[in-house]
N, C-alpha and C positions, 0 to 999 in steps of 0.2 A: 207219579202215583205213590212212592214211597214219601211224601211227603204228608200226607195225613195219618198213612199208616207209620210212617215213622215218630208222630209225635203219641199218636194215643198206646203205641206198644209200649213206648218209652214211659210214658204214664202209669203203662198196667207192669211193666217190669218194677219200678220203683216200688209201687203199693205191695204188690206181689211179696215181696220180700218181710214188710211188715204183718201181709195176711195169710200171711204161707202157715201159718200153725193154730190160726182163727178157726180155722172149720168151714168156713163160711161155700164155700164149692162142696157142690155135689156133685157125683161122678159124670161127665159128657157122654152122649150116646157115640157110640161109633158112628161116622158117618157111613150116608149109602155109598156103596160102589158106584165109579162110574166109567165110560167105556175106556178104561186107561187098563195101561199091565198094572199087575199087583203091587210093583214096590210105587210107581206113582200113585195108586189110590192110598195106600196105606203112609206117604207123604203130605197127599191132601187131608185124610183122617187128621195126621198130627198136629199139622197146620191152624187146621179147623179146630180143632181143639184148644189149641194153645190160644187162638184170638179168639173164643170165646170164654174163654178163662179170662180172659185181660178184660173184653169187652166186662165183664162181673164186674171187675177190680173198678176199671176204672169209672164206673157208671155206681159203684157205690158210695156212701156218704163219704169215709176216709177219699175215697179217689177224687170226688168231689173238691175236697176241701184242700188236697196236694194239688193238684192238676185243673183245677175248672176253669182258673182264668186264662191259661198258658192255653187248654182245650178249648175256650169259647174263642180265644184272636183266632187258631187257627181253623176252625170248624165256618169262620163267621164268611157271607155268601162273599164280600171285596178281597177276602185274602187270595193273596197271588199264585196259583196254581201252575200258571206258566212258566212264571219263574224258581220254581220249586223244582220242576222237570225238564226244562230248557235253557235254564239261564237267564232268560230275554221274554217281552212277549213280543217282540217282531219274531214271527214263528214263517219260515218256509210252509209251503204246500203240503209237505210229508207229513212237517212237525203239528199244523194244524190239524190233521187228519188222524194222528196219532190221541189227540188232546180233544178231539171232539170223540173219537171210542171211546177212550179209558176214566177220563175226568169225570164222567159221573159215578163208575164203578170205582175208582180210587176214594173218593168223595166218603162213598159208602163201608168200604172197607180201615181207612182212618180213621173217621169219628164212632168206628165200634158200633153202629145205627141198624148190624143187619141180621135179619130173624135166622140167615141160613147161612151161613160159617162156608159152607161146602159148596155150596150151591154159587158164592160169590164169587171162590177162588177158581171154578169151574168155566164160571162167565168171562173171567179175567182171561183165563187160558184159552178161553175161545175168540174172546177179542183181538189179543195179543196175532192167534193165527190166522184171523180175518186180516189183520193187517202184513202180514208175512208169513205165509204157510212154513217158512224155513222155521219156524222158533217150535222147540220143542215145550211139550208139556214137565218134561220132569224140570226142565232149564227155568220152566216160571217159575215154577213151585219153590225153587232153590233160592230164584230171585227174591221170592216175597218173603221166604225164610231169613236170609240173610238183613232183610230188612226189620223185622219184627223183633230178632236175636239181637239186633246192634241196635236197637233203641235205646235204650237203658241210659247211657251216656251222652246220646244225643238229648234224651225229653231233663235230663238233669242241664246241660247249657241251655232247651229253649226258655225254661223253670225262671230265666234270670234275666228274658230278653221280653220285653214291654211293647219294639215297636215291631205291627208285623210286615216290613220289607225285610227290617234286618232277620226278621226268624224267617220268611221265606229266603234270605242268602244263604244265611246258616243250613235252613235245610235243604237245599241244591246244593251245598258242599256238599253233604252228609250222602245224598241222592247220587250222585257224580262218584263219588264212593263205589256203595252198591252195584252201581252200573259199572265200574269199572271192572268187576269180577265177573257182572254177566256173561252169557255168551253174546258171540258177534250179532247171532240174528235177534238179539233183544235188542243191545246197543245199537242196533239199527233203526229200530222205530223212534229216538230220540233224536237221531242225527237228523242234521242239517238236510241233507240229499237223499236220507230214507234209504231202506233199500233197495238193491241194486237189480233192478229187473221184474218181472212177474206181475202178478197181480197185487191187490188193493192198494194200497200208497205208492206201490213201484217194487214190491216186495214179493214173493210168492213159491212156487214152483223153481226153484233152481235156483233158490236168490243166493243160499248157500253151498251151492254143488256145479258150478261155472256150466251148466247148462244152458242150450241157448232157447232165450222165452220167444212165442209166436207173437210176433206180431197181427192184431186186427186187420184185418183186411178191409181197405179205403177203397174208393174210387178211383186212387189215381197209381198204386202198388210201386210207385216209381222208386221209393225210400223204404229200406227195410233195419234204418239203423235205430234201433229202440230207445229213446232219452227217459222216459217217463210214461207210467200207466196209474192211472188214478181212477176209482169206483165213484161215479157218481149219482146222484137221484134228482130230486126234486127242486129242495137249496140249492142257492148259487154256491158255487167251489171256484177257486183260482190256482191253474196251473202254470207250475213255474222248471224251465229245462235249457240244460246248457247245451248249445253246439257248438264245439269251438270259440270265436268268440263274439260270436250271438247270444243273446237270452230272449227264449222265446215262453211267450206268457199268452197264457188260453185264458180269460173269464168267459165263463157261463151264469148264465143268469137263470135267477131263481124259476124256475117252471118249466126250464128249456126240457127236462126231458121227466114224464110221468113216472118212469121208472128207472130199478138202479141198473147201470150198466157201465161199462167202462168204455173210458176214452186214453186212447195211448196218442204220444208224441213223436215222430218219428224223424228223421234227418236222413241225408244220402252223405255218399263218398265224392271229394272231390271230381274223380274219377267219374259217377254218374252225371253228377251237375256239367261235365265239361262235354261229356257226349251228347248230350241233349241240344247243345249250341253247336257242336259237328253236323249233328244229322237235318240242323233246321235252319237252313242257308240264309233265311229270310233275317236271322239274328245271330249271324256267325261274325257282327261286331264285335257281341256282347259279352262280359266275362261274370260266369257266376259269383256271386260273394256270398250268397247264403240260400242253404235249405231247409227244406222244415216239410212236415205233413202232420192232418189231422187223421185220428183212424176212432171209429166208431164200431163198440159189439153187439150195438142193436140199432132200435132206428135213431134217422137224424132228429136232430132239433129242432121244437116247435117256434122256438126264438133264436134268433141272430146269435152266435158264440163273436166276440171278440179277440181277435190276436193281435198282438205287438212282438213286434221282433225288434231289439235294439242292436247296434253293433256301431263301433268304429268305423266300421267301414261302409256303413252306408250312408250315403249324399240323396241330397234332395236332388231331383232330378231320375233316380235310378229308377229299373222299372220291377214290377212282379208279375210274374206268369205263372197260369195254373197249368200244370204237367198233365196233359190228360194217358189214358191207360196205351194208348199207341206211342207215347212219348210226344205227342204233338204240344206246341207250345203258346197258349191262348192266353191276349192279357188281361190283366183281374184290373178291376179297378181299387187304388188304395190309396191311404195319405201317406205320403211317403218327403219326407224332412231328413237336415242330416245326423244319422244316429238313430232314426228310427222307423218304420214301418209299421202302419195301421190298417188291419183289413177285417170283413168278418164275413163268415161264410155260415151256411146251413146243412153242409153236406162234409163227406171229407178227403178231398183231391190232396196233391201234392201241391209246394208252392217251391219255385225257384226264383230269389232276387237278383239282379242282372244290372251291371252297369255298362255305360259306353266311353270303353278306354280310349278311343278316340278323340271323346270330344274334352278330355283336358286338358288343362292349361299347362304348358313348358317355360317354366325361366320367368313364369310370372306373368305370359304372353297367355291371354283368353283362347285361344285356338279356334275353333270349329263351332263350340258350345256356348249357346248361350248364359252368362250367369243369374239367377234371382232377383228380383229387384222387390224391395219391402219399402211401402210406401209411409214415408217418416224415417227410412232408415237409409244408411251407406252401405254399400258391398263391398268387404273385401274382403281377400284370399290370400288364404293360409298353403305356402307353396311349403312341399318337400323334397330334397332331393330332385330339384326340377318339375314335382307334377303335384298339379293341385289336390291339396287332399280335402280342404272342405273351400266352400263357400259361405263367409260369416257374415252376417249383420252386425252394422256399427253405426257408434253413436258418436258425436263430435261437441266438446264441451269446452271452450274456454281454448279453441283453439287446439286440442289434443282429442286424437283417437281412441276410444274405447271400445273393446272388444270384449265378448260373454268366454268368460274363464273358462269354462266345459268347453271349446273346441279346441282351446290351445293343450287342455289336460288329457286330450284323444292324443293328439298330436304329443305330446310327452312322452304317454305310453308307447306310442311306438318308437320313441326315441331311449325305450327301457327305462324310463323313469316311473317311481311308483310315485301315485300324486288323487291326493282324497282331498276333500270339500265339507265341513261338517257347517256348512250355513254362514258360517264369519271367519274361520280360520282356514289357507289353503296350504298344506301341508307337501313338500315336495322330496322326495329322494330319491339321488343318482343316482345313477347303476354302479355296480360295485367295483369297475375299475377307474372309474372316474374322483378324485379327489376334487372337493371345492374348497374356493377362496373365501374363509371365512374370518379373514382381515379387515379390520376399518370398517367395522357397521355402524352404522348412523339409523336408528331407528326413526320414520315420522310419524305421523297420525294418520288411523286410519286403517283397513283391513290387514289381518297380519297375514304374511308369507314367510312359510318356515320352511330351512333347506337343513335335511338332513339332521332335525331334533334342536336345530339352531335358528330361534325368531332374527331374521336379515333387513327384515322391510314391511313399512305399514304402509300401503296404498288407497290412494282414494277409489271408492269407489260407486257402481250405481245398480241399483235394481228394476230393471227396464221388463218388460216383456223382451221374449226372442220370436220374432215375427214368422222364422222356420216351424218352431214348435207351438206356439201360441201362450206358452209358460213362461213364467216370473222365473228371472234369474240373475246372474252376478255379471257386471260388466268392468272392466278395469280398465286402465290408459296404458296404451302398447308399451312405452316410453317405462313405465315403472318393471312388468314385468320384462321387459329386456334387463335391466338391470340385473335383476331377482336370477335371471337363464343365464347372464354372463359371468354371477359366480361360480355356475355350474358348469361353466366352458362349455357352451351351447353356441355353436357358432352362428349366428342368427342377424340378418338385414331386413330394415322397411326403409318400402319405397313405395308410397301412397299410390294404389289401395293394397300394396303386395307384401305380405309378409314372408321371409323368404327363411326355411331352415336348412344347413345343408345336410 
């Protein structure tokens, strides 16, 4: 939001200086009071004052003729507002919730457009605490001061910038700034994960005083560990909440609920998930891997909510069950692939996913359980430390094995390697006491693999469907990346269909 007021203050600081002795301002009315202490109304006065002073400057002929075209890029409806205030416009759940309050009222308050000076900054303050009741009124006010004060220097470098990305980067530095001196409960409405408990984006009541926020009361009461609480109404919304190392993701669709209300996220303690498999004999094979609940503050939904829960740890095969309020353990019907979980409910019970440690495979031996079978494709299994950790579809081309890169990069991670995917490049680094052999590279043609900021190998590769998930993705030949693992001293064996790590 400082980025439109950041450019037009800058505009009226500038002119300011040539009109300061013109005459051209007549005295501003005091603004009205509003339910604030004296020294904040009398902050908002000034405030208001001062942006309508600018607002004059810059909306006259001299302002015009300094600032109109630097004002028209950024005023114009395509300039990037996201990335003025976020960085990015892949925006998290908070940060979208953040940007759909303020972005019109910033909108309003930068291009200098608005009749009522007091009455904006007012609004602002009110939004700001609709999305975090922790943010104080004096703390905005100081915010948007600091922004309007330090223009001056910013609107003289946007004066000389033409394309508007680069003046939207320039002013997300400038913004980043700003924010950097706010308080925490403002810098919180831009962050990534929002804040930390309560109401509207996840923010509210105790977000800055370690209070603990109530959880909505579900159907299923099993989980009372809070990840996320987000206000919703009518529009669809997408909620996004870590547990551990699940991401669990709510879409709601447009119309599911007539009115606003809120929906929290909730998760249990290992601890709870393990009792629930104690007390219910019937599935005292089964080992929790993941929990989650939905909690709703008013009624349910008119349409289906969708969740997805992703994790490393979940295999195709595994099961989910809804927790009901006695702890009883009912199973849900869901898609369930490995890496991910698909269900969608109407109501909001508890869910606990469950696998059967039993039926995996040792030493690369199928055990008990049966494996997957995808028609057009191979199975084989990616063993760890003796026990299967996924079962992968594979493709055979020329006489060599190909396997889809994403299981063997689960399988990395738990081997403490960091290891990302950006579409053609796969990117890998050791864990920090592991030194690689970055000796004698022969580069070939072909997708690049890079160990530790060092390109080692270009492998062939394929873009297949993954028959588990139903999505388009990357397949390589085992044969290359062994190569790529053995400079990382990965000690690692195949023996068709078994990939073996130890």
């Amino acid at each position: 939001m400082s980025k439109t007021k950041l450019r037009n203050t800058a505009a009226v600081a500038i002119i300011s200086a040539t009109l300061a002795t013109t005459g051209v301002f007549s005295t501003i009315p005091s603004a009205q009071a509003a339910t604030y202490s004296s020294s904040v109304t009398s902050s908002i006065t000034t405030l208001a004052e001062q942006i309508e002073n600018d607002s004059q400057l810059v909306n006259s002929e001299l302002g015009q003729a300094v600032a109109g075209q630097t004002l028209a890029m950024i005023t114009s409806p395509s300039f990037d507002w996201n990335e003025v205030m976020f960085g990015t416009d892949t925006l998290t759940p908070s940060q979208s919730a953040t940007a759909s309050q303020l972005t019109g009222e910033v909108k309003e308050l930068l291009s200098f457009n608005s009749s009522d000076a007091t009455g904006l900054i007012e609004s602002i303050i009110s939004s700001m605490q609709s999305l975090n009741s922790a943010v104080q009124a004096s703390d905005v006010v100081t915010f948007l001061s600091n922004i309007v004060n330090g223009a001056t220097g910013e609107f003289s470098t946007l004066s000389g910038i033409s394309n508007a990305q680069d003046a939207a980067t320039q002013m997300h530095g400038a913004f980043q700034g700003y924010l950097s001196s706010a308080s925490s409960a403002i810098q919180a409405l831009f962050s990534p994960t929002g804040p930390a408990g309560g109401s509207g984006i996840g923010g509210g009541a105790g977000a800055d005083t370690g209070t603990t926020d109530t959880v909505p009361t579900g159907s299923g009461d099993a989980f009372t560990s809070l990840l996320q609480s987000v206000t919703v109404d009518a529009s669809a919304k997408t909620i996004q909440a870590q547990a551990g190392s699940s991401t669990i993701e709510v879409q709601v669709p447009a119309g599911a609920f007539s009115s606003s209300e809120q929906i929290s996220v909730v998760s249990g303690t290992a601890s709870d998930a393990t009792s629930l498999f104690t007390a219910n004999t019937t599935y005292s094979n089964l080992t929790p891997i993941s929990t989650f609940g939905i909690a709703f503050t008013g009624a349910t939904p008119t349409s289906p909510i969708t969740v997805t829960v992703s994790s490393s740890d979940i295999q195709a095969g595994d099961q989910v069950f809804k927790v009901g309020a006695d702890g009883a353990l009912t199973p849900v019907q869901a898609t369930v692939s490995d890496g991910q979980v698909t269900l969608t409910i109407t109501s909001d019970p508890d869910f606990v996913i469950a696998t059967d440690a039993s039926s995996a495979t040792t030493g690369g031996a199928t055990g008990t359980g049966a494996l997957p079978s995808w028609k057009g494709y191979g199975t084989g299994e990616i063993v760890v430390g003796g026990t299967l950790k996924f079962a992968v579809p594979s493709l055979v081309k020329r006489g060599t094995t190909y396997m889809p890169i994403w299981y063997v990069m689960q399988t990395l991670k738990g081997l403490g390697f960091t290891t990302t995917w950006n579409g053609h490049d796969w990117k890998m680094k050791t864990p920090a006491t592991t030194k690689p052999n970055l000796s004698n590279i022969k580069v070939g043609t072909g997708t690049a693999i890079d160990l530790n900021g060092t390109l080692i190998e270009k492998a062939p590769s394929i873009t297949a469907i993954d028959p588990a998930s139903g999505k388009k993705t990357t397949y390589m030949p085992i044969w290359y990346v062994m190569q790529a693992l053995n400079r990382a001293n990965v000690s690692d064996t195949w023996k068709s269909p078994v990939w073996s790590f130890k």
